[in-house]
N, C-alpha and C positions, 0 to 999 in steps of 0.2 A: 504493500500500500504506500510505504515513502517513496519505492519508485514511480509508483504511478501519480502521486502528489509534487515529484520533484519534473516529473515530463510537463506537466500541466502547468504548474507554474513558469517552464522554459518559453512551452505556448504561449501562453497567456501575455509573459514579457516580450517575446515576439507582435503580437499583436497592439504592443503599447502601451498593456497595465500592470500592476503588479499584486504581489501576495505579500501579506507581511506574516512575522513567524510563526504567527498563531494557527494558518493557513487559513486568513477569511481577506479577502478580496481586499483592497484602499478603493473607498468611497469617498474621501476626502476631498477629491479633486471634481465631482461633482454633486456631493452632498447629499446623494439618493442610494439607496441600498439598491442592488443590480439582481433583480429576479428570472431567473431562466426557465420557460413555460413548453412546453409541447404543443399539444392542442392550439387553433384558436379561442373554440370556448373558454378556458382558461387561463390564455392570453385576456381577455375578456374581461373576466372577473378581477383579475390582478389589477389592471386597469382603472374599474371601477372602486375596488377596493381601497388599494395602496393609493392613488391619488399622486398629489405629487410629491411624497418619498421613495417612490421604487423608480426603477429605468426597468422596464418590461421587456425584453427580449425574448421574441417567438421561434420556436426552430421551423414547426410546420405552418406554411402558408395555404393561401387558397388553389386549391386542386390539389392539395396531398392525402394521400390514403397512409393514415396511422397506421394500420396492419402492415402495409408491406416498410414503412418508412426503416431507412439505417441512416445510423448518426456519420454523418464525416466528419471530415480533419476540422472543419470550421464548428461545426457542433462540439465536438470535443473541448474545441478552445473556449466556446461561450460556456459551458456547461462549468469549464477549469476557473470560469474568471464570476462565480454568482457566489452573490451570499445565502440567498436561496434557490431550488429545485421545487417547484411544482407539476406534476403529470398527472393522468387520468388515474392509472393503474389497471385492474380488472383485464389483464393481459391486450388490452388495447393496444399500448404501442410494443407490442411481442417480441420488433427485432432489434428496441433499442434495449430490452432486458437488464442486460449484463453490461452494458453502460451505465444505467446509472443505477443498478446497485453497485457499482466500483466507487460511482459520486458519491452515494449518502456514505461511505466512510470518514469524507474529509468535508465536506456540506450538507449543509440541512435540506434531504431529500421528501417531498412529501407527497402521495396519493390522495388528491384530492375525494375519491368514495372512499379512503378508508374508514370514517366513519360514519359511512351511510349503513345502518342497520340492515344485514343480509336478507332479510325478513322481506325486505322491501325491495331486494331483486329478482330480477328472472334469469329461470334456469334453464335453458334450451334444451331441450332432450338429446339434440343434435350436434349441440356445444362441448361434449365431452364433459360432463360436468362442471363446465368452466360457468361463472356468472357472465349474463350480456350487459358491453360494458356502455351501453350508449343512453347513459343517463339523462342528458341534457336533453334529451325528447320527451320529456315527464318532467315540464318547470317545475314543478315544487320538489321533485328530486335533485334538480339542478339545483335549488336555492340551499341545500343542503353543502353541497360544496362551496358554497362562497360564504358559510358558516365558516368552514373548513378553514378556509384562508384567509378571511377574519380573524378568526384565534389563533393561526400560524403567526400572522405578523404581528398580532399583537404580543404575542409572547416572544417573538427576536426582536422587539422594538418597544418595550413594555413604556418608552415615553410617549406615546403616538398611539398608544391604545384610543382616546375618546377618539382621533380622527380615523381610526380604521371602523371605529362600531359603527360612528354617524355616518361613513361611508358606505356601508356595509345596508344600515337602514333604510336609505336612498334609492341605494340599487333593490335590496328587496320590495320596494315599495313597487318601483315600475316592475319588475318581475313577479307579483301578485297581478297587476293589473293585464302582465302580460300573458297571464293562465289567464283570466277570465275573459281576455279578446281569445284566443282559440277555443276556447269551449263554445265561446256564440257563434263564431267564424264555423264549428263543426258540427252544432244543433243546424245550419241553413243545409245541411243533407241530411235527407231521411234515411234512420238506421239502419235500412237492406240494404241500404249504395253505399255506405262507408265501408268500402273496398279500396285499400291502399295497396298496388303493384310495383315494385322499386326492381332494381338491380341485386341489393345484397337485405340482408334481415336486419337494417339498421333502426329500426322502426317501430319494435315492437313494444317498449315503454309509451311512445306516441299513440302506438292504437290502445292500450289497455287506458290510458290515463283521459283519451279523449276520443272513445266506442268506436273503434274504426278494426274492422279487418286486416291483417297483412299479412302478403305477401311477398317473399323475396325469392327472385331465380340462385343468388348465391345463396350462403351460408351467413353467419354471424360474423364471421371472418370473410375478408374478400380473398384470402389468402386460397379460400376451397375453388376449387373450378365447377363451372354448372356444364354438366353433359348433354347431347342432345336430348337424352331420354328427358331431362330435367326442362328442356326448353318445351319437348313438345308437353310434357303434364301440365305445365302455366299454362299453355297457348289452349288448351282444351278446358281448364279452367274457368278463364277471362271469357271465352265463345261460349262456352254454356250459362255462366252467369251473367253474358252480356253487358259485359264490364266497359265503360265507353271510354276509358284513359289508364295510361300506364306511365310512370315516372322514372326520366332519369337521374342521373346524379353527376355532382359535379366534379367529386374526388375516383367514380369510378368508370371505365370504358361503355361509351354508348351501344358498342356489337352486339354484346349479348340482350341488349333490351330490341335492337332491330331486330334480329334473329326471331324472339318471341312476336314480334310483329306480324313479321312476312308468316309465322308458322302461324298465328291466329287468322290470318286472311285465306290463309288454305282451308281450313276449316269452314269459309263461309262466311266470315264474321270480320268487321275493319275497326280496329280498337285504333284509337291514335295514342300520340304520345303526349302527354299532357302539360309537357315543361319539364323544366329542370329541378330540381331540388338541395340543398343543400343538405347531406350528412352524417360525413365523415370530417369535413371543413368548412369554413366559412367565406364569403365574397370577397371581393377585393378592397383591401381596406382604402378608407376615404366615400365606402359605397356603405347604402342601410345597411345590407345583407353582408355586411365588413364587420357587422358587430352579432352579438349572441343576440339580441334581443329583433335586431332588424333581419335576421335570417329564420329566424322561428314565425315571423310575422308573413316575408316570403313565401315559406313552405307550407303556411295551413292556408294561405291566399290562393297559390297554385293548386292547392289541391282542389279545394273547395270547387275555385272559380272552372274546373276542367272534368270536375265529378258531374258539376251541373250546366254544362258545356256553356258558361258565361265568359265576354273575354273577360283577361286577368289587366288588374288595376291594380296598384300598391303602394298605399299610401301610405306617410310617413305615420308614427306614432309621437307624439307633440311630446312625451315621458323617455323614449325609446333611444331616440340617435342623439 
């Protein structure tokens, strides 16, 4: 571990900062503690939370797929130069693993669901007994993590506790408001059509938390591959329930949604595709869909507006961006 604390910091001073001997990063020179996030969502909350004591630094951007993501050499260096670690956990980001249980030896590593009550996960039959890690599609399970990193930084920064709580209350407040725009957003379809068809199984806290069906041609992981056999069971699926929109994603490849396509049209039956969605990541930041709250808003928009074949509109949330 000192070798791997002594490579990190060679990094890191290559890069133009430094470590002092206690191995926690010098903030000194811009007054902000430096927090290194995975996820956007959690990029996100950091954000929201920290305010302006933290520098927030994201590894994954918009159109990255956490399942397959590996850390390079520039990952390494941000990861060598935080005072804190935040990530999802829940084998979400799978290939960065063994990265950063190397980090939580020499920085403070945290999983944002580690303390979301297991009670309150799901367990895919399919998943290998692994929990699905895609929490953020069940707001009030998301608002749990940004508990999480609330009491993270207030306990690394215990002078800047009240600004992390009243930060913390702020963002929960629009995040209440922002469960109760999708649930009204997904009462405007009737219960038999709350059929959701995506790409991978990212979804499934979304459908139980707000009565929608789903379905994914991958797995829980995008990491499984969908077989023909697997394209034509959706495609037979979607035509007998005459399913009229299918969604794709943005972190994953659009083939295998066309494929289900062309095979529903053989069938007899012309399902379109209903939009794009956001699952795995979030928009391009500077856009609504660039934040957690403006891509959740998005994605019950698109569905809605393509379940009941109206165009899509998407208006800002005056709390949200």
């Amino acid at each position: 571990m000192q070798k791997l604390y002594i490579s990190l910091c060679l990094a890191v001073l290559l890069a133009g900062t430094s470590c002092d001997p206690k191995g926690q990063p010098d903030t000194s020179a811009v007054g902000k503690y430096r927090v290194v996030t995975t996820i956007g969502m959690i990029t996100d909350i950091v954000k929201n939370v920290g305010g302006d004591r933290v520098e927030v630094i994201g590894l994954m951007g918009p159109g990255v797929d956490p399942h397959l993501y590996k850390a390079s050499a520039g990952d390494v260096q941000k990861l060598g130069s935080a005072n804190l670690i935040f990530y999802n956990g829940l084998h979400l980001e799978s290939k960065m693993g063994d990265v950063l249980a190397k980090m939580s030896g020499d920085t403070k590593t945290v999983a944002v669901t580690d303390t979301v009550d297991r009670s309150l996960l799901l367990t895919p039959p399919e998943f290998d007994g692994q929990y699905d890690p895609h929490l953020w599609f069940d707001v009030t399970l998301w608002m749990k993590a940004v508990g999480t990193v609330r009491d993270v930084l207030s306990e690394f920064d215990p002078d800047n506790t009240l600004a992390y709580w009243s930060n913390a209350q702020r963002y929960f407040a629009k995040l209440a408001e922002l469960h109760e725009y999708v649930k009204a957003q997904a009462a405007r379809v009737p219960l038999e059509q709350r059929v959701l068809v995506t790409a991978h199984d990212a979804f499934n806290y979304f459908g139980k938390a707000y009565g929608f069906e789903v379905r994914g041609l991958q797995g829980i992981s995008t990491a499984a591959e969908a077989g023909i056999a697997d394209v034509q069971e959706l495609a037979t699926f979607i035509a007998e329930r005459r399913i009229p929109a299918i969604f794709v994603e943005s972190s994953v490849s659009t083939r295998s949604l066309e494929a289900v396509k062309a095979a529903v049209k053989s069938k007899g039956f012309d399902v379109k595709i209903g939009g794009e969605l956001f699952s795995d990541a979030m928009g391009n930041q500077g856009t609504p869909e660039g934040t957690y709250i403006g891509m959740v808003r998005h994605n019950i928009d698109t569905i809605v507006n393509a379940l009941k074949g109206e165009s899509t509109t998407h208006t800002s949330s005056t709390t949200g961006y």
